[in-house]
Phi, psi and omega in degrees: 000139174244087184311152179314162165299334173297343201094334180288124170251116164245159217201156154304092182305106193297155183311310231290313189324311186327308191305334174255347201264292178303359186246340190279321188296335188294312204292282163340313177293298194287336186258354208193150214292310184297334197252137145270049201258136179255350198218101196315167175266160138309151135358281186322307191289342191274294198311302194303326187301316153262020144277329175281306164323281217296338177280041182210019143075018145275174174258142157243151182220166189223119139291131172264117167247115164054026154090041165235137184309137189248323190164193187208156193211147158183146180263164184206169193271130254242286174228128171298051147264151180298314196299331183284353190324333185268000176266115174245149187247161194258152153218155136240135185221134186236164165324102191311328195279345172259021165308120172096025166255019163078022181264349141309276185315293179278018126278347179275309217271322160304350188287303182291332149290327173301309189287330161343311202276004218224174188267001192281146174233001196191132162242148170244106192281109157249140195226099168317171189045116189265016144306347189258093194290311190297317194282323170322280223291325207282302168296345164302288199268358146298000170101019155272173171235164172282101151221043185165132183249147157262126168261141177045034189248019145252149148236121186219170246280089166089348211216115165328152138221172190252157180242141172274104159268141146226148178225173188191138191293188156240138190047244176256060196349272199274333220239062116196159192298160185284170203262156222323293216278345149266014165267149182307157182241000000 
């Protein structure tokens, strides 16, 4: 593996990661906007959480700095109805203390390669908080677009927040039908 001009090595995330994965999302939970989760998960729980990505033939990823988890990316099917099937939604999440060392970025843009490579045609950022200049600005420039504020449809630590959609295709996204074996039968 060959790290970025940052130093970032991003990889397939291994059971060892979790314990680090879960301390950056723990960090996340308890401080902050983008998760409406309140109550950090375990360790354990992060692991069954990324065993159900990796059994539903998606990618989880890790960034590495200086041989430590840095953050982390992973897709998940954007809503379980069958019509939704070509569709995934993205999280990313870094590390507070590397925030502005370009690691949300070279985990979303390996996230978007991965999934290239997969039969999904359309990704989606749900991005808590419509305060959040970094995740906004970060997917901005991966090619979403802005196509929708949810208002008020959380409350977290003390405060309404708004959820933010952005999208963005995959491959050749809309403009052409999906292939034999992903249409219903």
């Amino acid at each position: 593996m060959v790290a970025d001009s940052n130093g970032v090595v991003v990889r397939d995330a291994t059971d060892d990661d979790m314990a680090e994965v879960q301390g950056i999302y723990a960090h996340h939970v308890l401080n902050g906007l983008a998760t409406f989760e309140e109550v950090p998960p375990t360790v354990d729980e992060m692991r069954s959480r990324r065993n159900a990505v990796l059994a539903a033939g998606l990618p989880y990823l890790v960034a590495v700095v200086d041989g430590r988890v840095a953050g982390y990316s992973y897709a998940t099917a954007y809503r379980p109805r069958p019509a939704y099937r070509n569709t995934i939604e993205d999280s990313v999440y870094v590390s507070e203390a590397l925030l502005g060392r370009r690691v949300g970025a070279a985990l979303l843009q390996a996230l978007i390669e991965r999934s290239e490579a997969g039969p999904w045609r359309q990704m989606i950022a749900v991005i808590g908080n419509s305060g959040n200049a970094g995740s906004i600005a970060l997917h901005r420039r991966m090619g979403f677009e802005m196509v929708g504020t949810l208002r008020s449809v959380g409350f977290k630590l003390g405060q309404w927040v708004d959820t933010v959609l952005m999208q963005r295709p995959l491959g050749p996204g809309a403009s052409t039908l999906p292939a034999e074996r992903e249409l219903p039968r």
